[in-house]
C-alpha positions in Angstrom: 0.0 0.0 0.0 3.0 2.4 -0.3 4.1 2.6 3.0 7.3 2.0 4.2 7.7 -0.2 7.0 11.0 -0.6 10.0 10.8 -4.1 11.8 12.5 -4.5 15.1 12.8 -7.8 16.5 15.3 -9.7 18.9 14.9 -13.0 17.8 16.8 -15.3 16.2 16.1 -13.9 12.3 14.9 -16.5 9.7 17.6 -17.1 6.7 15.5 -14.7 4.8 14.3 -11.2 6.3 11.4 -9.8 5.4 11.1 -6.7 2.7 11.2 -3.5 4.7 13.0 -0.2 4.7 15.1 -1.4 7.9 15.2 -4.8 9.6 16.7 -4.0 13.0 18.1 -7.1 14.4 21.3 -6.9 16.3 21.3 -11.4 15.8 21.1 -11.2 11.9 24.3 -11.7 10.0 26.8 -8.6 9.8 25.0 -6.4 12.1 27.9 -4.7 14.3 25.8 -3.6 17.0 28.0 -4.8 20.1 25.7 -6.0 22.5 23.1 -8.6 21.2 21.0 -9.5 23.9 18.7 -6.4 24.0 14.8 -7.2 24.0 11.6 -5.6 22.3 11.2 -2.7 24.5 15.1 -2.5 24.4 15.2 -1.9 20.7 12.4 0.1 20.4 14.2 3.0 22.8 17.2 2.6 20.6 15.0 3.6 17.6 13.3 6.2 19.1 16.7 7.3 20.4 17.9 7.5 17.1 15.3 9.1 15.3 15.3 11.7 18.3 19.0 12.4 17.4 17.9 12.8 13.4 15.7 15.5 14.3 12.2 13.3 14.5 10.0 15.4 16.8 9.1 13.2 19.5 6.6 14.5 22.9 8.7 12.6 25.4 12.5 12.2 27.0 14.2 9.4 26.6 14.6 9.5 30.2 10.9 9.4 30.6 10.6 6.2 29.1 13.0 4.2 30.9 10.5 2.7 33.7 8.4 0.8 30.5 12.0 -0.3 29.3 12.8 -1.9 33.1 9.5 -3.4 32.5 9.4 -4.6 29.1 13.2 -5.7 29.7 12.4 -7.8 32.8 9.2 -9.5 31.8 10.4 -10.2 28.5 13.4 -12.5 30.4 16.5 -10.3 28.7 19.8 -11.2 30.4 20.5 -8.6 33.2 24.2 -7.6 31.8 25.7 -5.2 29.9 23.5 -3.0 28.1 20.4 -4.4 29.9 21.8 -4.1 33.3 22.2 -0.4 32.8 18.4 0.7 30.9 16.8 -1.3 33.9 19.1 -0.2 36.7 17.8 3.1 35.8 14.8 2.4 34.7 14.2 0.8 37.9 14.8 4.3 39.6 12.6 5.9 37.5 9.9 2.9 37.9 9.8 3.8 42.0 9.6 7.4 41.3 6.6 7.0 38.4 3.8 9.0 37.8 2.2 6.9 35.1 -1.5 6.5 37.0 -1.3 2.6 35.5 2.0 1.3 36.8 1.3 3.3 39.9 -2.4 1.5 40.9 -0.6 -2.1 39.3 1.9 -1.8 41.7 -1.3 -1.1 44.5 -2.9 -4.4 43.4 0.4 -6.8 43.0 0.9 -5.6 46.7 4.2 -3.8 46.2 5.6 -0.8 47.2 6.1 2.4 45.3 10.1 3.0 46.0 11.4 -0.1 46.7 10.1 -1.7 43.4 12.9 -4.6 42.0 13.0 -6.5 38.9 12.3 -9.4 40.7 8.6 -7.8 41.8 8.8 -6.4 37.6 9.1 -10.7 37.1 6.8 -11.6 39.7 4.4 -9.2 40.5 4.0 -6.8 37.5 4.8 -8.5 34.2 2.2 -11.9 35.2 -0.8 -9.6 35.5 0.0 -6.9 32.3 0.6 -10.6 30.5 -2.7 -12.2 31.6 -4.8 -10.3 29.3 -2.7 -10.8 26.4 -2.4 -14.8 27.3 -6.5 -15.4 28.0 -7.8 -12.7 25.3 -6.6 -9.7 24.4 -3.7 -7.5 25.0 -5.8 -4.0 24.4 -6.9 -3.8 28.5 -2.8 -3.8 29.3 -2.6 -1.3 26.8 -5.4 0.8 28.2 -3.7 0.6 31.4 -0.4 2.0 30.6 -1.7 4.7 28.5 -4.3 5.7 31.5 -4.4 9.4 32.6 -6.9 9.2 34.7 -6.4 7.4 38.5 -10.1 5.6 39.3 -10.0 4.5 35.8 -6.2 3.3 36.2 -7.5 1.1 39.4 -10.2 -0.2 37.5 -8.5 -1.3 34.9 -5.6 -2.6 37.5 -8.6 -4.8 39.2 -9.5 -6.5 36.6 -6.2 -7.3 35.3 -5.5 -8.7 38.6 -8.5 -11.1 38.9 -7.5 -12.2 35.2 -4.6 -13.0 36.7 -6.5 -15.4 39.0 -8.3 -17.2 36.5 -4.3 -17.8 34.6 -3.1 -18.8 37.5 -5.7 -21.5 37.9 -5.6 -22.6 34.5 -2.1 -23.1 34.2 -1.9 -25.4 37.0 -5.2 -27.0 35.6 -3.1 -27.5 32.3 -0.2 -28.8 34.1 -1.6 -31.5 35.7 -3.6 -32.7 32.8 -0.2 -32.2 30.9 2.2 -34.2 33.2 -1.0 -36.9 33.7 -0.9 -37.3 29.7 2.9 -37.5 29.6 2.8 -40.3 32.6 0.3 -42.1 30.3 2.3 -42.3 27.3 5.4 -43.3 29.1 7.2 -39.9 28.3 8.2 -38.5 31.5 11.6 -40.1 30.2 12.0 -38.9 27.0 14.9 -36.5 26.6 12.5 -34.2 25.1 8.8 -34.6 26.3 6.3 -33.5 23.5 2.6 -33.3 23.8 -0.1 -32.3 21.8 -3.9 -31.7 22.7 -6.5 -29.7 21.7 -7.2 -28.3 24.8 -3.8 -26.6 25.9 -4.7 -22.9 25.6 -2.2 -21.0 23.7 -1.7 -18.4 26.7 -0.5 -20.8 29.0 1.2 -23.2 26.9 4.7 -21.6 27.0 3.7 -20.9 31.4 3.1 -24.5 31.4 5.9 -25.7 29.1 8.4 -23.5 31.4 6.7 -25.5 34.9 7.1 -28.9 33.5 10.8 -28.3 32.8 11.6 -27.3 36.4 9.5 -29.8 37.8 11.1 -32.8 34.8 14.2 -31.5 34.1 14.2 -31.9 30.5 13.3 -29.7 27.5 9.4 -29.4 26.9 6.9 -29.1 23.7 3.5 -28.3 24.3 1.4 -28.4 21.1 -1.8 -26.3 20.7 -3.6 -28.7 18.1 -5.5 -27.1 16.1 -7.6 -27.9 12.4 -4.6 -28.0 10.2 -1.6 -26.8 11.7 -0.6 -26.4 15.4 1.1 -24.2 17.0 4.0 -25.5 20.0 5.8 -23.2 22.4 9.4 -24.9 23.9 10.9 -24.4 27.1 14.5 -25.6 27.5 17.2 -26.5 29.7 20.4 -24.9 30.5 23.0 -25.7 27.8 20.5 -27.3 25.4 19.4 -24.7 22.7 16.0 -25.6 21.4 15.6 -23.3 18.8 18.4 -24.8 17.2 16.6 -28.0 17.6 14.1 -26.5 15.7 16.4 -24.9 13.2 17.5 -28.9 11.9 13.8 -29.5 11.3 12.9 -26.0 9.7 11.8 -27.8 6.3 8.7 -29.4 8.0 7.7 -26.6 10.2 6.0 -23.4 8.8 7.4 -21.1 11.0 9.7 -21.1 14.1 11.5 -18.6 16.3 12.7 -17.6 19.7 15.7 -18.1 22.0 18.0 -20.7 23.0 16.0 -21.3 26.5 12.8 -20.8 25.0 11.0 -21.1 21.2 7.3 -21.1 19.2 6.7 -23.1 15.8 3.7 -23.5 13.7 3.6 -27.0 12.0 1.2 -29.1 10.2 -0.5 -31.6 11.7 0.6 -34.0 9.2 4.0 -33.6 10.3 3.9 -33.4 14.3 5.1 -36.9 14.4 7.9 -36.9 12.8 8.8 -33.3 14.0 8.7 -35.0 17.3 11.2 -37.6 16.4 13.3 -35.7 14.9 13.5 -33.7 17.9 14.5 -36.9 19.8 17.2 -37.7 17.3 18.4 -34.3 17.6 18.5 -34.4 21.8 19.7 -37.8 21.4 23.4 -36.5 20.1 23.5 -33.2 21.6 21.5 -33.2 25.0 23.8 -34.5 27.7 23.0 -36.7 30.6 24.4 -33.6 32.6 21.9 -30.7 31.3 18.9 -33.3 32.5 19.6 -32.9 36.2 18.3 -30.6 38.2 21.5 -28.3 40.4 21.6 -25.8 42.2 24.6 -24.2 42.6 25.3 -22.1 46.2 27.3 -18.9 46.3 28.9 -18.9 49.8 28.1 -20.9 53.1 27.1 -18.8 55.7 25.9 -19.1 59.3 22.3 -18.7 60.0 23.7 -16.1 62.8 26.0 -14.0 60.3 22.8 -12.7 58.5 22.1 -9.1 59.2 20.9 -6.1 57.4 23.8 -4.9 56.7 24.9 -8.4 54.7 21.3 -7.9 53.0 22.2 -4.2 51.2 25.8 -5.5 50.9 24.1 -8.5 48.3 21.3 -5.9 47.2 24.4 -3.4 45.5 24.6 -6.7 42.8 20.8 -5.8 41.5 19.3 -6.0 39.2 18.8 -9.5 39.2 17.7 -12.0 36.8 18.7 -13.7 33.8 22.5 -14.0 33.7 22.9 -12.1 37.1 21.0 -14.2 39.3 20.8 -13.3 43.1 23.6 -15.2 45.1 22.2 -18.2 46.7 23.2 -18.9 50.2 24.0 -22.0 52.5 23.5 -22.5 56.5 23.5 -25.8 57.8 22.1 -27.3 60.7 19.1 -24.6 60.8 16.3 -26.0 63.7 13.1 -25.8 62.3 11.0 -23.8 65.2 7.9 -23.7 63.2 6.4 -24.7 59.8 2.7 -24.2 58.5 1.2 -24.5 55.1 0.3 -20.5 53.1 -1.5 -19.5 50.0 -5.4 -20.5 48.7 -4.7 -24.1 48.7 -1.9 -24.4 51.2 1.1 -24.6 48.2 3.2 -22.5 49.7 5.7 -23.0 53.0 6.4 -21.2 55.6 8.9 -21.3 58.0 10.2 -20.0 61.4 14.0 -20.7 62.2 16.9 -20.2 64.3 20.7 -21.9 64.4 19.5 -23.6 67.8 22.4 -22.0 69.6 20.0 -19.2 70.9 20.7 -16.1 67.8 18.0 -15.0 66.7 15.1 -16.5 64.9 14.2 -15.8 61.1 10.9 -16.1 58.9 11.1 -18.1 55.5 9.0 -19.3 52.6 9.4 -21.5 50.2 6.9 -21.4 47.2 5.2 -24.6 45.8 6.5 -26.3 49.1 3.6 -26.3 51.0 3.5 -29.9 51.1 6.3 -30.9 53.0 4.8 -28.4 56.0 3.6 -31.5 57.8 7.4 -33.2 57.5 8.9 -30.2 59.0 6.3 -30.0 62.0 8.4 -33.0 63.2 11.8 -31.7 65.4 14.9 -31.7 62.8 17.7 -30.0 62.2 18.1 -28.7 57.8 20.4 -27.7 55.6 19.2 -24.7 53.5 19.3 -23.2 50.5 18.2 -19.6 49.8 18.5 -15.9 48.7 18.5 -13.6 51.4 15.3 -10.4 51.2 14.1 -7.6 52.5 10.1 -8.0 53.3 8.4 -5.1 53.4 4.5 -5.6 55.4 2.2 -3.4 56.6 4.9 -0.9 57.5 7.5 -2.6 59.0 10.2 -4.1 57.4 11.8 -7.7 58.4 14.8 -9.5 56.9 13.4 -13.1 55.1 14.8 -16.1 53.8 13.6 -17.1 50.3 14.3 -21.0 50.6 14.7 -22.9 46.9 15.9 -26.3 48.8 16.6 -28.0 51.5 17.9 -31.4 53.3 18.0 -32.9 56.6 21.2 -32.3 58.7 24.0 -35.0 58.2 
C-alpha cells in the first residue's frame, strides 16, 4: 500500500528477512551492534533514540521512558548484563519514582511498594498480571492501562487485570496437571524431550506450562496447541541445550519457528507433528547430555544462620538487578532448627517457615513457594540444611529480613 515499514525484532532472524525499509536485528548476519542481547522494549528505545538524534520530533524524553523499558526488559526475560543491566538499573529508579496512573495503581494491586520496586517484583508481581490479558484474550486492556491518565479508571482497569490474573493462575496449573498426567500415560516422562499435543492446551499458558514442567522434569518441553490444520507449540528448555536450534534442523517441515536458546514457538502441520517430534528426539539424542537433564543448584557462599544481618542484606542488594545471567547469590547455613512450619496460600502450596541456628541467635521467617506440602514433615523436630536468597520483606509498615528457601535437606 505504499508505506514504508521498519521491523525491530530480537529474535533469532529466519535465513531470509522480510522486505522493509530497515530490519533492526542486532542477531542477523553482519549487524555490528556490540551487545546482542537487547529485547523488544530495548530496541524500540534505541530507535526512538535515534530518530530523536535525526531530528524526529518526539513529545517525550528518553529519560521518561526508561520505567516501560525496566518493565518490558524484565518481563520479557533479557539477560541482566551489559547494556540491559544499565536501561533497567535506571529504569528501575525511574519505575519507584513513576507518575504513570497505570503502573502506579498495578503496583497497588500486586501488593508492592512504590520506591522499593525490584526486577524481581517487575518478574513476579507486575509483568504476570499486564501478561494475563494478552495470554486469556486480548492485550488491548494492558494497553489501556499504561496509556491511562486518569487514576479511578487506572484502578479499575488494575482490578481487573488482577482477577484475570486469577483465572491464569488457575488454568495453568489445571493445564499442568492434565499435561504431566498425559505425559505419565504415554510413558514420556523419560524422553529427553517430552512432546505433547492436545486440543485443549490454551495458547496463553502453553509456553507458562511448558516453562513449569521443565523445572519440575528436568528436561526440555513441547507443548502443542492442536489445532484444524496446523498447530502451534511453544518450547521451554534447559540450560546448555538450545531448542531453537533443535528446531532450526527441522525447519523444512515446520511453517514457521522462532525464539531463543532457552525458549522457542513453531507453527507446524498436523501432518507432520510426528515426525517433527522424532526428529526432535534424534536431535537431543546426540546433543543433549545426561548432565543438562539434572536438576543443580549451585550455592554462592556458606554462611551461618547467625552471620545474617541487614547490613549483609544491602551489601548483596548493590549486585541488582537481578535475573537472567545475574542471578541473586544463593546462600548455605547448615544445621538450621526448624521452630515452626505451617502451610500459606489458597490451597496451602506454599511453605512457611520460622528458624533459628539452635544456639540461641535470633530467629528468622522463611518461605518457600510450591513447598507447601512438605509443611507436615517439617512440624516434626529436625535440624536442615538450607538453600536460599536472602530479602528484605516489606509488610504493613514494617520491614523484616526473610529467607527465600529454593531447597533443603536434613542435617547430616
Amino acid at each position: 500500500h505504499g508505506i514504508d515499514v521498519i521491523v525491530t525484532d530480537h529474535h533469532t532472524p529466519p535465513p531470509v528477512l522480510p522486505e522493509a525499509v530497515a530490519v533492526i536485528n542486532p542477531k542477523q548476519p553482519g549487524c555490528q551492534y556490540p551487545f546482542k542481547d537487547l529485547v523488544g522494549v530495548g530496541l524500540a528505545f534505541k530507535l526512538v533514540q535515534a530518530l530523536v538524534r535525526r531530528g524526529v520530533p518526539f513529545p517525550l524524553r528518553g529519560r521518561d521512558l526508561l520505567d516501560l523499558v525496566a518493565l518490558g526488559t524484565v518481563a520479557d526475560m533479557g539477560p541482566l548484563i551489559e547494556e540491559n543491566r544499565v536501561l533497567v538499573k535506571h529504569g528501575l529508579d525511574a519505575l519507584n519514582e513513576t507518575k504513570r496512573p497505570g503502573l502506579r495503581a498495578l503496583i497497588i494491586v500486586a501488593g508492592l511498594q512504590l520506591g522499593r520496586i525490584t526486577a524481581t517484583d517487575i518478574g513476579y508481581g507486575l509483568a504476570p498480571r499486564l501478561n494475563a490479558a494478552g495470554r486469556l484474550d486480548t492485550a488491548v486492556l494492558a494497553y489501556e492501562l499504561l496509556l491511562a491518565d486518569d487514576e479511578d479508571a487506572a484502578m479499575t482497569i488494575a482490578a481487573e487485570l488482577n482477577q484475570i490474573n486469577r483465572r491464569r493462575q488457575e488454568l495453568t496449573k489445571e493445564v499442568q496437571q492434565a499435561a504431566r498426567e498425559l505425559a505419565e500415560q504415554l510413558g514420556k516422562l523419560d524422553n529427553r524431550i517430552v512432546m505433547l499435543d492436545g486440543p485443549d492446551y490454551p495458547a496463553g499458558v502453553v509456553g507458562l506450562v511448558a516453562a513449569r514442567l521443565v523445572e519440575e522434569l528436568s528436561r526440555p518441553v513441547v507443548l502443542v496447541e492442536r489445532g484444524e490444520r496446523t498447530s502451534r507449540g511453544s518450547a521451554r528448555s534447559v540450560s546448555g541445550f538450545s531448542i531453537v536450534d533443535a528446531l532450526a534442523t527441522c525447519s523444512d517441515i515446520l511453517v514457521r519457528y522462532g525464539g531463543h536458546a532457552a525458549a522457542a514457538g513453531f507453527t507446524v502441520e498436523n501432518e507432520r507433528l510426528e515426525e517433527l517430534e522424532a526428529r526432535l528426539l534424534a536431535y537431543a539424542d546426540e546433543h543433549l547430555e545426561d548432565e543438562m537433564l539434572s536438576s543443580t543448584l549451585e550455592i554462592d557462599a556458606e554462611v551461618p544462620l547467625n552471620d545474617l544481618s541487614w547490613e549483609l542484606q544491602r551489601e548483596l542488594a548493590e549486585l541488582e538487578p537481578f535475573g537472567p545471567a545475574n542471578q541473586q547469590p544463593v546462600l548455605m547455613s547448615r544445621n538450621v532448627r526448624v521452630i515452626g512450619a505451617w502451610a500459606k496460600g489458597t490451597e496451602g502450596q506454599h511453605l512457611k517457615l520460622r528458624l533459628d541456628d539452635g544456639q540461641g541467635g535470633p530467629p528468622f521467617d522463611a518461605i518457600a513457594f510450591r513447598l507447601g506440602h512438605l509443611a507436615e514433615y517439617l512440624q516434626r523436630p529436625r535440624a536442615i540444611d538450607v538453600a536460599y536468597t536472602l530479602d528484605r520483606n516489606d509488610w504493613n509498615g514494617s520491614s523484616s529480613l526473610q529467607l527465600n528457601v529454593k531447597d533443603f535437606r536434613r542435617s547430616q
